[in-house]
C-alpha positions as CSV (number, residue, x, y, z in Angstrom):
1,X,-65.6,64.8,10.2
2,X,-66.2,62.5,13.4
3,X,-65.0,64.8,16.3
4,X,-63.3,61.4,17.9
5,X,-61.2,61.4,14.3
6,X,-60.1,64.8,15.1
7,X,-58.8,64.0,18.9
8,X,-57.3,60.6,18.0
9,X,-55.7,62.6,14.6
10,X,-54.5,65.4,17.4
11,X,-52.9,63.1,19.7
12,X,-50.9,60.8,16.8
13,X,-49.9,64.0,15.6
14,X,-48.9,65.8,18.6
15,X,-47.0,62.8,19.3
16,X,-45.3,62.0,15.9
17,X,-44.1,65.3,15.6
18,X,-42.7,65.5,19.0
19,X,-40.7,62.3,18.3
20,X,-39.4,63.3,15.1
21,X,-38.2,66.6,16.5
22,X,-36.6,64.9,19.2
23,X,-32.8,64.3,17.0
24,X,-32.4,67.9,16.1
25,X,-33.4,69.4,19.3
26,X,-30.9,66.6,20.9
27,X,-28.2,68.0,18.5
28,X,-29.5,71.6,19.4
29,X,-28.6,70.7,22.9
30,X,-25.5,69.7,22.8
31,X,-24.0,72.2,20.4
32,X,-25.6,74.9,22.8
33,X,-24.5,73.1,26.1
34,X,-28.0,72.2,27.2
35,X,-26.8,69.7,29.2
36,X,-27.3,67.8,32.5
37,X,-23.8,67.2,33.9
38,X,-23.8,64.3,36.3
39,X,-23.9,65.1,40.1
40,X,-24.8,64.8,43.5
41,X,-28.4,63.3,43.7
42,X,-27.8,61.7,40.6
43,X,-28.1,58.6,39.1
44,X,-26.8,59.3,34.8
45,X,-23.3,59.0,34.5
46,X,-23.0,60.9,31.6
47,X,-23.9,64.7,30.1
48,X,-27.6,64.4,29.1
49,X,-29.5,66.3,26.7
50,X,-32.4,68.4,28.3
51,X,-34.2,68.8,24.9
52,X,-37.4,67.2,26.2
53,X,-39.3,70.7,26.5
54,X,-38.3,71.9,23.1
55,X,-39.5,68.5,21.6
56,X,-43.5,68.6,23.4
57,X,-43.4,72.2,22.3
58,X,-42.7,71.6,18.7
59,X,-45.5,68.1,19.3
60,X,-47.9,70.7,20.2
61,X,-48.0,73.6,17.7
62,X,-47.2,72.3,14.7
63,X,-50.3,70.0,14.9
64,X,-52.0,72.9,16.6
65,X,-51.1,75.5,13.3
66,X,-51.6,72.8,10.9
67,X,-55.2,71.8,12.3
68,X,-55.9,76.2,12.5
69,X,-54.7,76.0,8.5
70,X,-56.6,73.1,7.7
71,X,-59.9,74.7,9.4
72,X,-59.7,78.1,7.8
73,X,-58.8,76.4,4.5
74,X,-62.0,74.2,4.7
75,X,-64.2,76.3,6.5
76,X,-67.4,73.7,5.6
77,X,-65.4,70.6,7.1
78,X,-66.2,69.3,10.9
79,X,-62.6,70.5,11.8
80,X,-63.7,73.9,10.6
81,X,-66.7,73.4,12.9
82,X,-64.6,72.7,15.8
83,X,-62.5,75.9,15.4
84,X,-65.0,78.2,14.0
85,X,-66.8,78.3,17.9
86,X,-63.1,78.1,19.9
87,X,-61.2,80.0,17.7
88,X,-63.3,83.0,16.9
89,X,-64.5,82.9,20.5
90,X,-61.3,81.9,22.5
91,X,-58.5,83.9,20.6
92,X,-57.4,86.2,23.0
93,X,-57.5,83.3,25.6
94,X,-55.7,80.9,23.1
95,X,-53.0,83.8,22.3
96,X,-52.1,84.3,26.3
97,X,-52.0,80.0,26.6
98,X,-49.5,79.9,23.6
99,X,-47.7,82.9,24.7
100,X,-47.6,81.5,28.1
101,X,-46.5,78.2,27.3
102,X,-43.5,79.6,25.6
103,X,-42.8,82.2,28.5
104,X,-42.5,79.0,30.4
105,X,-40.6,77.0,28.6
106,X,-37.7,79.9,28.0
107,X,-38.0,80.8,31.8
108,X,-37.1,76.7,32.3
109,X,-34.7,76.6,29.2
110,X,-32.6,79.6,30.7
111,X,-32.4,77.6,34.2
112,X,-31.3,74.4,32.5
113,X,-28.2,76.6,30.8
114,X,-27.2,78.6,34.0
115,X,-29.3,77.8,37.0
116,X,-31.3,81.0,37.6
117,X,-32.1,82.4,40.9
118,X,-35.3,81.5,42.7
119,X,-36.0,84.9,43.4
120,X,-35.6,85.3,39.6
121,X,-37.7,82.0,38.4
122,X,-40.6,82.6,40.4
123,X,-41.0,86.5,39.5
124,X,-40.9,85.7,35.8
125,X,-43.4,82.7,36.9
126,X,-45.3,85.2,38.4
127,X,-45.4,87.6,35.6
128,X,-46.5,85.2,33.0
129,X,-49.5,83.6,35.1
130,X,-50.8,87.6,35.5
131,X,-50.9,87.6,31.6
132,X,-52.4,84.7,30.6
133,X,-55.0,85.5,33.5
134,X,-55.5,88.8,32.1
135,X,-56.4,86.8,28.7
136,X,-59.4,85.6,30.2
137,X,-58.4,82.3,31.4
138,X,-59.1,82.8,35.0
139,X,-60.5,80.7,37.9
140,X,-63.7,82.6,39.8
141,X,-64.4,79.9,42.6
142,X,-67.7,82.0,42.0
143,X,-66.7,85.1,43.8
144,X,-67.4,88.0,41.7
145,X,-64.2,89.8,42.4
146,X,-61.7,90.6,39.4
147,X,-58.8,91.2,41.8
148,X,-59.3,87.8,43.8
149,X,-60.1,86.1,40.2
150,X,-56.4,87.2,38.9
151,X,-54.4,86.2,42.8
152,X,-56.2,83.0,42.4
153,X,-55.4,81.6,39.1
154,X,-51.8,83.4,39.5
155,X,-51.2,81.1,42.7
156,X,-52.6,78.1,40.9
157,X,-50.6,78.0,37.6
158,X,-47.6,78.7,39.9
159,X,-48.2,75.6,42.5
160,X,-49.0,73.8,39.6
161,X,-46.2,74.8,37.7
162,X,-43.8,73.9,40.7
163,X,-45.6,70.4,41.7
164,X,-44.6,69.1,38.4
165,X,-41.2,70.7,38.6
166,X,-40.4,68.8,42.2
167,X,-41.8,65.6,40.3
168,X,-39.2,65.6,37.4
169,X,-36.8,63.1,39.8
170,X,-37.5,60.2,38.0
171,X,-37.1,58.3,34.7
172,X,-40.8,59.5,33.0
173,X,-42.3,60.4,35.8
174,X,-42.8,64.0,35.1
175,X,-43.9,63.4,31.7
176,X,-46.2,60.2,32.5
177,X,-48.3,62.6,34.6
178,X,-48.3,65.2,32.1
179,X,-50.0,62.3,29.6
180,X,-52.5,60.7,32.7
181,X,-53.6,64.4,33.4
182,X,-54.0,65.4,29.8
183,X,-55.5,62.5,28.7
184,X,-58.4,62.7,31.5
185,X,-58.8,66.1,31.2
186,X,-59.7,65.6,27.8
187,X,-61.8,62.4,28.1
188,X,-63.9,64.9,30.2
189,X,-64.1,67.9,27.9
190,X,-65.1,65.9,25.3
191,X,-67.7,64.1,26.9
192,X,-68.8,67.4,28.0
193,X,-69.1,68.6,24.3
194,X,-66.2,71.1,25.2
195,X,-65.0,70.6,22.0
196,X,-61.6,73.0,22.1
197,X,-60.7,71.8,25.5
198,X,-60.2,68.0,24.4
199,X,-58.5,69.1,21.0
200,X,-55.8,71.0,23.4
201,X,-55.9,68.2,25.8
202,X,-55.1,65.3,23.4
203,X,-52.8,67.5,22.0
204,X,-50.6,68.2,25.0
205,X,-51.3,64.6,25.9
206,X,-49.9,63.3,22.7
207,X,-47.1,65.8,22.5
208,X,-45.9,64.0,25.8
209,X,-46.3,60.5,25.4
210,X,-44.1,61.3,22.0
211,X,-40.9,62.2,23.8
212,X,-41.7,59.7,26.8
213,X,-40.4,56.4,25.4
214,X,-36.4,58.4,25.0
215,X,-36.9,58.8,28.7
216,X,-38.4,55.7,30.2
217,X,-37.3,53.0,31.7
218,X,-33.9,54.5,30.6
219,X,-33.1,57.9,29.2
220,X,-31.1,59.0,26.7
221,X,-32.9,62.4,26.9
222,X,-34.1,65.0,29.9
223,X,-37.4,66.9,29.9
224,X,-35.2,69.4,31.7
225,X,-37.0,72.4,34.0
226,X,-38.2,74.1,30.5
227,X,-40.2,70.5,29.9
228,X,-41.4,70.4,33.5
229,X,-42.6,74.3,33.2
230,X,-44.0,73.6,30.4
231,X,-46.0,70.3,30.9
232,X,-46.9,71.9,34.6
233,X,-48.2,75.3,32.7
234,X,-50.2,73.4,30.6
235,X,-52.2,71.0,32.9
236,X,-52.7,74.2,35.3
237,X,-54.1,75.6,31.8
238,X,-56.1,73.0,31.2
239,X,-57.5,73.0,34.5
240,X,-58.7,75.8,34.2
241,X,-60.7,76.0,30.8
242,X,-63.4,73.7,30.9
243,X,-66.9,75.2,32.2
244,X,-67.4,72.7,35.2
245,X,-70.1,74.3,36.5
246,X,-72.8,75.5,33.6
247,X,-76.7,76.1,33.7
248,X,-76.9,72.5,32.1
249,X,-74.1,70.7,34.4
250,X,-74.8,71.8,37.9
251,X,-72.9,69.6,40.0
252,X,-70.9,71.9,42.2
253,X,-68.2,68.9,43.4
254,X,-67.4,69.0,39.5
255,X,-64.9,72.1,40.3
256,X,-63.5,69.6,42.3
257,X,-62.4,67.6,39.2
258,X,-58.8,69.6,38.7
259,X,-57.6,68.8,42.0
260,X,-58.5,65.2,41.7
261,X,-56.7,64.8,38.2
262,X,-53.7,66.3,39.5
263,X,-53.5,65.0,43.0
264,X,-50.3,62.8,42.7
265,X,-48.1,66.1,41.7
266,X,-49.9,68.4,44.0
267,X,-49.8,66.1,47.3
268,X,-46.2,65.3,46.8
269,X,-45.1,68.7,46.6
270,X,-47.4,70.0,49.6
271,X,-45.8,66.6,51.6
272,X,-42.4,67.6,50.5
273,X,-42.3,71.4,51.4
274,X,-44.0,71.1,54.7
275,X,-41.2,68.8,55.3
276,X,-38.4,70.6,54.2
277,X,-40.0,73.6,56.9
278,X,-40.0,71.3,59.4
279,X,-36.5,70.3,58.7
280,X,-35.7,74.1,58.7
281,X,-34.8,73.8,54.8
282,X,-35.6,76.3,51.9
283,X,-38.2,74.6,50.4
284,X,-36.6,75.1,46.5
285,X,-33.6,72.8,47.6
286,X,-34.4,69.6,46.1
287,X,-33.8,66.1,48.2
288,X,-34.9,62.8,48.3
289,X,-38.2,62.2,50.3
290,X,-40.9,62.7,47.4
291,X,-43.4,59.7,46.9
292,X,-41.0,58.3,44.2
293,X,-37.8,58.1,46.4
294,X,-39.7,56.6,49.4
295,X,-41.2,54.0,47.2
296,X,-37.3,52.8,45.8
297,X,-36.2,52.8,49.4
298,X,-39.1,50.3,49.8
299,X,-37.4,48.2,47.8
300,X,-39.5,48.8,44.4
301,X,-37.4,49.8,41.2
302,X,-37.0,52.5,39.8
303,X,-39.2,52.2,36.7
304,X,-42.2,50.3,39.1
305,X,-41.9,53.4,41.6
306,X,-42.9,55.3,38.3
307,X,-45.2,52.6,37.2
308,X,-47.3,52.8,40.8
309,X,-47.6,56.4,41.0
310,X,-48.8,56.4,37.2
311,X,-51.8,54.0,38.0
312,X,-52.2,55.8,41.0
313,X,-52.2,59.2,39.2
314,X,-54.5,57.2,36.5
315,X,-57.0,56.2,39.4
316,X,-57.5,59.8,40.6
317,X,-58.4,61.0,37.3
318,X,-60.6,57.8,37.1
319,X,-62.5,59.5,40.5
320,X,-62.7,63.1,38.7
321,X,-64.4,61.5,35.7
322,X,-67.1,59.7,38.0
323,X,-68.0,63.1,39.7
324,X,-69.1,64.4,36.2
């Protein structure tokens, strides 16, 4: 089977089944009381599901199971060929990704249903980037030094985590970032043969764009902190398994790539908690100066404050893909 039938086949799945578990986890929601009540800072005037998680969860590993099944079931296909090397290579590493993905999304869940503590939030953020670090998937930054390997990836899987967290303020912004980042991160991976790191990326990327058209322009569902934990867990995950730097791709300002694709969510929360320290403000209380607020109060819409940042979001990753 042509490997670009396999990505295009994991994103329309990934995004089908996220759409068409959108009703019952909307229903879910509201018999639960998983719920964003209107407020201060606010712009819904009515209760609003926040089933947007649960749905890119279900887009991404019932494709994900399904494409396992299908593999081991045909184990002479090209699907099969694609598993058989990240599969039996990467299973501890793909183990500590699922189990971290749904660490986050229940950490995020529980704050959407009773607000948790920051103290509380980041130590369970904390413990679930040690794991999946101790899993394997661990940045190096080329020092050999297991202790720095595991305080570095920790402190990148929870800035990322966080950057997309302070970017859920808009209509689809959160989620059109997820899809952008995705989407380049596996246009790269698979250009650089890296055949399990586009198949994830696609899949995340579809799992995304399948909830995104109930939340923008206009929403009749949230992504809620479990979908922005989630989404944010996964690009940091993603970030982090491609080989950027191999014996046959030696181009050192390739590690550079992540922080490219992700620039947009990464700058606006670095702008926005210097800023609150300036203002003498715990930097976990939300406000209104992130790029998407300052671009309203320059008069653009809502939905082309979103738009902007997309295509800006979309020409970083356009960068990272030129310094391959």
């Amino acid at each position: 089977m042509n490997i670009i039938v396999v990505y295009v086949a994991a994103f329309v799945s990934a995004a089908l089944a996220s759409a068409a578990s959108l009703p019952f986890w909307r229903r879910w929601c509201r018999q639960t009381g998983v719920m964003d009540e209107p407020g201060e800072r606010k712009i819904h005037g009515k209760p609003t599901p926040l089933a947007g998680g649960l749905a890119v969860m279900t887009g991404l590993l019932l494709p994900l199971l399904a494409g396992i099944a299908v593999a081991f079931a045909q184990p002479r296909s090209g699907v099969a060929g694609l598993f058989e090397y990240g599969v039996s290579v990467r299973v501890p590493q793909l183990l500590g990704i699922l189990a971290g993905a749904l660490g986050m999304l229940l950490i995020g869940l529980r704050d959407d249903h009773v607000e948790l503590r920051p103290a509380a939030k980041f130590g369970g953020q904390v413990l679930i980037a040690l794991i999946v670090a101790a899993t394997g998937v661990r940045i190096t930054l080329f020092v050999p030094n297991l202790a720095f390997h595991y305080a570095i990836t920790a402190l990148w899987i929870l800035t990322v985590v966080n950057a997309f967290n302070f970017m859920d303020n808009m209509n689809g912004l959160c989620a059109g970032l997820g899809v952008i980042g995705a989407g380049w991160f596996g246009v790269i991976g698979a250009s650089q043969g890296q055949y399990l790191v586009g198949a994830i990326s696609f899949l995340t990327a579809g799992a995304l764009a399948g909830f995104l058209p109930r939340n923008f322009p206009k929403a009749s569902i949230f992504l809620g902190d479990a979908g922005s934990h989630l989404t944010g867990f996964l690009l940091a995950v993603l970030a982090v398994l491609p080989h950027y730097y191999t014996a046959h791709h030696q181009k050192r300002l390739a590690v550079l790539t992540p922080l490219l694709i992700l620039a947009v969510p990464l700058a606006d929360m670095v702008w926005v908690v210097l800023l609150r320290w300036r203002m003498g403000r715990p930097f976990y209380i939300g406000d209104t100066n992130h790029l998407s607020h300052r671009l309203v109060r320059r008069n653009l819409t809502p939905a082309r404050a979103v738009l902007s940042i997309w295509a800006l979001a979309a020409l970083a990753g356009a960068i990272a893909f030129l310094l391959q």
